[in-house]
Structures are given as structure tokens and as C-alpha cells.
C-alpha positions in Angstrom: 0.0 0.0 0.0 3.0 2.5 0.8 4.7 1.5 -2.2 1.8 2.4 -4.5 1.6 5.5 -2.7 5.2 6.6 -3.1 4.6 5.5 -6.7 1.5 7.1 -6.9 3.4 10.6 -6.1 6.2 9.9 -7.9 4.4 10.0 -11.2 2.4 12.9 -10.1 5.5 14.8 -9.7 7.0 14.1 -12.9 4.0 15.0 -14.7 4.2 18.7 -12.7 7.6 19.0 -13.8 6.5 18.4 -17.6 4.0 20.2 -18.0 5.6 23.4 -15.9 8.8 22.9 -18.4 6.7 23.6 -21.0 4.1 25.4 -19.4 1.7 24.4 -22.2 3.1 27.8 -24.1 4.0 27.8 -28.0 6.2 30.2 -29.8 3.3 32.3 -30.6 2.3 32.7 -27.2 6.1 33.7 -25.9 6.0 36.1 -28.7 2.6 37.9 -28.0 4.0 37.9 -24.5 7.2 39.4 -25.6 5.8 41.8 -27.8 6.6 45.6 -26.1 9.4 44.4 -24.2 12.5 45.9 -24.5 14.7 45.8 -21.5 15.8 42.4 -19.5 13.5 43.3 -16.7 10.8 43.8 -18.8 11.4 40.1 -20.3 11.7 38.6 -17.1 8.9 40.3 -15.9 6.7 39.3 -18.9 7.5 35.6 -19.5 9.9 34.6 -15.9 13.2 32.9 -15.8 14.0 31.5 -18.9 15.1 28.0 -19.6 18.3 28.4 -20.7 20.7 31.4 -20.6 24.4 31.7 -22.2 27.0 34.5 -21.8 29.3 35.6 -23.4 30.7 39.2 -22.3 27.8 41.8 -22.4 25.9 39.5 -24.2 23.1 37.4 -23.3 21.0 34.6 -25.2 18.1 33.8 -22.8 16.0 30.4 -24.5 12.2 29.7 -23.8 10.8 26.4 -24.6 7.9 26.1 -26.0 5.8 23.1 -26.8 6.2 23.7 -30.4 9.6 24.9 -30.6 12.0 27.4 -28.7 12.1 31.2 -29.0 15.8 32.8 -28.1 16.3 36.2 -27.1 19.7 38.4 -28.1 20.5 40.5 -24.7 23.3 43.3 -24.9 23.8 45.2 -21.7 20.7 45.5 -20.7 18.4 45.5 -24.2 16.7 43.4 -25.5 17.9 43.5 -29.1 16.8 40.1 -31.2 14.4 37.6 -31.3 14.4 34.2 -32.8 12.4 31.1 -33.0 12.9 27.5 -34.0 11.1 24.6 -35.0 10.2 21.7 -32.7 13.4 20.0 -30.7 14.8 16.8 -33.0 13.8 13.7 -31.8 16.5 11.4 -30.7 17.3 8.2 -33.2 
């Protein structure tokens, strides 16, 4: 009976964690989201921490997955300067 349990909220868990990773959003949605920002606070504050950020000097790239893709935002200083999006991740062979 514990084990199911344990099991039980185990699996519960993991589902939470997937669905919060992609939060259900697509590339459209990040965009619309994203639309007037223009300053790293502003981003933040529009679509939270992002999944993935890189550095490199001044420069940011700050990655939000999306269900149907990714969308990557360019960061200099403190502007937000480029947007991009990509297609859906490739699936392992």
C-alpha cells in the first residue's frame, strides 16, 4: 500500500515538472508575451526565468521552450535586441 503511494506521487511529480517545463506555451504565445518588451527586466517580468541562458561578455541569449519549438532572445547590456524562433526539438534516433 505505501509503495503504491510513493509510486503514486512519484508519477504525479513528474508529470508537474513536464507540464511546468513547457508550461503548455507555444512560440506564438512567448512572442505575444514578448511583444513591447524591450529591456531584461521587462522580459523577465513578462515571461519569468528563462530556460536556458548563455554568456558571453555583455551579451546574453536567454532560451524559452515552447511546446512547439523554442524562441531565443539576443540580450546586450541590458536591451533586448533580437528575437528568434525555431522549430520543434529533434527527436533522438
Amino acid at each position: 500500500m505505501m509503495n503504491r503511494v510513493m509510486i503514486r506521487g512519484v508519477v504525479w511529480g513528474l508529470a508537474l515538472v513536464l507540464l511546468t517545463a513547457c508550461g503548455g506555451r507555444t512560440k506564438e504565445d512567448i512572442l505575444q508575451k514578448a511583444r513591447d518588451v524591450s529591456t531584461r527586466a521587462d522580459l523577465e517580468k513578462a515571461l519569468g526565468q528563462p530556460t536556458d541562458i548563455a554568456k558571453l561578455g555583455p551579451m546574453e541569449r536567454w532560451t524559452y521552450k515552447a511546446s512547439n519549438g523554442e524562441v531565443v532572445f539576443l540580450i546586450i547590456g541590458d536591451t533586448v535586441t533580437l528575437q528568434t524562433t525555431g522549430g520543434p526539438p529533434d527527436k533522438p534516433k
